[in-house]
N, C-alpha and C positions, 0 to 999 in steps of 0.2 A: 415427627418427633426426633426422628434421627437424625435428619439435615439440622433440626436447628439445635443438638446437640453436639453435633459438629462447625457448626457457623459460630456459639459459643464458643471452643475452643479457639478456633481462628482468631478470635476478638480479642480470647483473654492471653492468648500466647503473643498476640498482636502488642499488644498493650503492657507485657511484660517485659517484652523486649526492647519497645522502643522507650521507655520508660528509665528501664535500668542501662541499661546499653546508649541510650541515648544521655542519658547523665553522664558517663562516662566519655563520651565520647565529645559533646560539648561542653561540658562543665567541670568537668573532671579536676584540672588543674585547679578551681574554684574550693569544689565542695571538699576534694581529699576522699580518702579511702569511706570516711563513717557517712559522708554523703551519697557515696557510689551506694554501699548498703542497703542504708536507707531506701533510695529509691529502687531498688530489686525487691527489698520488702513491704515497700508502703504499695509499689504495683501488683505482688501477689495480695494484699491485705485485699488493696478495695475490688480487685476481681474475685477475690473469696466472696466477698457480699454483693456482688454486681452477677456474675454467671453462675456461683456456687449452685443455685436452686434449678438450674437447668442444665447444666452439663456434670455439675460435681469439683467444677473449677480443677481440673488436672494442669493444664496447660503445661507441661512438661513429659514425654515420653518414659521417664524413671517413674515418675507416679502411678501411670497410667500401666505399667509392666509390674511396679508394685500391685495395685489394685487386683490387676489379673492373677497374679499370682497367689493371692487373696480369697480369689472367686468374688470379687464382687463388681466383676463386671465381666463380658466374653469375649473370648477373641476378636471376632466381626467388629466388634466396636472398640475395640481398644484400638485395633488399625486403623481403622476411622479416625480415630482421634488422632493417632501417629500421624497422618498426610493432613489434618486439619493446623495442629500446634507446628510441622514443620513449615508449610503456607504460611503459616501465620507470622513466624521468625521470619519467614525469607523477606513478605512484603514491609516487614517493621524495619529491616535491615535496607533495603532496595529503599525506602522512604527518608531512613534514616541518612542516607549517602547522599545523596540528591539531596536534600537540606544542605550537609554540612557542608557538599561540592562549590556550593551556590555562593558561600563566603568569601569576601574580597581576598584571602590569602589561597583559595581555595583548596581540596582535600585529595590527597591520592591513598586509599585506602592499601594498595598494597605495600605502601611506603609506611602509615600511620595504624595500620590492623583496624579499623573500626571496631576495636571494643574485641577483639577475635581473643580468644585460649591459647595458648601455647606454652611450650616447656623445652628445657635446654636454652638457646639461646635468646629462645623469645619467651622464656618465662623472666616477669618483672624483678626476680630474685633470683634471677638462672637457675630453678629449681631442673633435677636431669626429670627424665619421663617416666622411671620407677617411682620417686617419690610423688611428684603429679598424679600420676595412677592412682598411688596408695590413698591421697588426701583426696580425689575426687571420690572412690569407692566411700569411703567414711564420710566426708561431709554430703554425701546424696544419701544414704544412711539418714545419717541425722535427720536429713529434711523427709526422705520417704514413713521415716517411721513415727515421726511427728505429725503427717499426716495422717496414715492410719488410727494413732493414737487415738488425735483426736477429734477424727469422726468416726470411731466404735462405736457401737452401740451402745456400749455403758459410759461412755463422755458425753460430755453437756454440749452438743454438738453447735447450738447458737454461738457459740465462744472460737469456735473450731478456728475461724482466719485470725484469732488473736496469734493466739501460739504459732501457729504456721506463718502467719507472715515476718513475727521475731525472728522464730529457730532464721530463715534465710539473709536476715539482716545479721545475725550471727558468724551465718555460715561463711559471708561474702569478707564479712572482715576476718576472718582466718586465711579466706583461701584469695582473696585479690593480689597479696605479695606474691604468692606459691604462682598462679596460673593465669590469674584476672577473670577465676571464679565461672565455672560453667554451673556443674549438677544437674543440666539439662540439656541433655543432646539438642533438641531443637535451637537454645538459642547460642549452641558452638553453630551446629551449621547454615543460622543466617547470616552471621557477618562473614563466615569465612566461606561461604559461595561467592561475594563483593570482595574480598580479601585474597582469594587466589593464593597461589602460590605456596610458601609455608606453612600456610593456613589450612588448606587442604590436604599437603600432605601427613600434618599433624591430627587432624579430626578425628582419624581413628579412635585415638584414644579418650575424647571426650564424648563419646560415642557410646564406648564398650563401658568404660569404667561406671558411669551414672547408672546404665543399665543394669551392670552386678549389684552396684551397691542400693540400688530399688529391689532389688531381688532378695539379696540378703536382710534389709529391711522387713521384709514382707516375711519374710521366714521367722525372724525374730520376733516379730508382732505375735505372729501366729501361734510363737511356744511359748508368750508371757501373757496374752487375751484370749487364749483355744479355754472356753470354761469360766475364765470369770465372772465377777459379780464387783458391782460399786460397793465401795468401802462408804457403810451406816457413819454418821456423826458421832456417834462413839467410837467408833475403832481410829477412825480420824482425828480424835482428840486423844488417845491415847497413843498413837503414832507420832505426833505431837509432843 
């Protein structure tokens, strides 16, 4: 149960990355910012319903630090999953390079970033690395505590990859100008192990910051769901 809890993850981190990163990266001048989104959201969507029932669909290390933080899951396996979703980015990214290499103009990813984060000179906005920080801790926020949300116990949890997979089609068209949008350690450090150079020395921060702002997340969850109870159809209509 454990392996294929973590073979899960592999799949759906797999599958997130090459997905969203891969739109980006082939398609990108095509689709524009709201297509880049999209597809970062439509691939968390169908792996919410595709691995959600066996792993819990984290595929993101901020989730999985939120969760722990949470107590709803324990160390041993939150790590597990950390070296599962980080596998799973590197082979999406290593898959993804090798495709686009292969094209008659062909690709040098330390010249082109494949899809990498970065800030200062390689943010798409020359955003500096303070305000990068600040918009990755908040928009992993966003998405950690969306997840929590809504798979609580008192959420209608069938519904849970609705809103989860929006909030990040959300998140990516705020944060694509700023950074070209992480919120997920793992899938900074698949393009930018093939990215080398500025990419790697930059990762720190796509690193740390999703991790605070999973944490802070989880903290937050914790002091607005510690005790509650689903709001009856009358209170709902009267909130209304």
């Amino acid at each position: 149960m454990t392996l294929r809890r973590a073979l899960a993850e592999f799949v759906g981190t797999f599958v997130l990355v090459f997905g969203g990163v891969g739109a980006a990266v082939i398609a990108g001048e095509q689709i524009g910012f709201l297509g880049i989104a999209f597809a970062f959201g439509l691939s968390l969507l169908a792996m919410a319903y595709a691995i959600g029932p066996i792993s819990g669909c984290h595929i993101n290390p901020a989730v999985t630090i939120g969760l722990l933080v949470s107590r709803r899951i324990d160390a041993g396996e939150a790590v597990r999953y950390w070296v599962a979703q980080i596998l799973g980015a590197i082979a999406a990214a290593g898959l993804l390079l090798a495709i686009v290499s292969a094209r008659k103009a062909g690709y040098d990813a330390g010249v082109e970033g494949l899809g990498s984060n970065g800030y200062g000179a390689h943010s798409p906005d020359g955003y500096p690395w303070g305000a990068v920080f600040a918009v990755e801790v908040l928009l992993t926020a966003f998405l950690v505590f969306t997840v929590l949300a809504a798979t609580d116990r008192i959420a209608s949890v069938a519904f849970a990859g609705i809103p989860i997979g929006l909030v990040l089609v959300l998140i990516h068209l705020v944060g694509i100008p700023v950074d070209n949008t992480s919120v997920n350690p793992a899938r900074s450090i698949g393009p930018a192990l093939f990215t080398g150079g500025w990419a790697i020395e930059q990762l720190w921060l796509f690193i740390v910051a999703p991790l605070v702002g999973g944490v802070l997340a989880a903290l937050l969850h914790g002091a607005l769901f510690s005790g509650a109870r689903p709001v009856d159809s009358e209170e709902s209509a009267v909130a209304a």
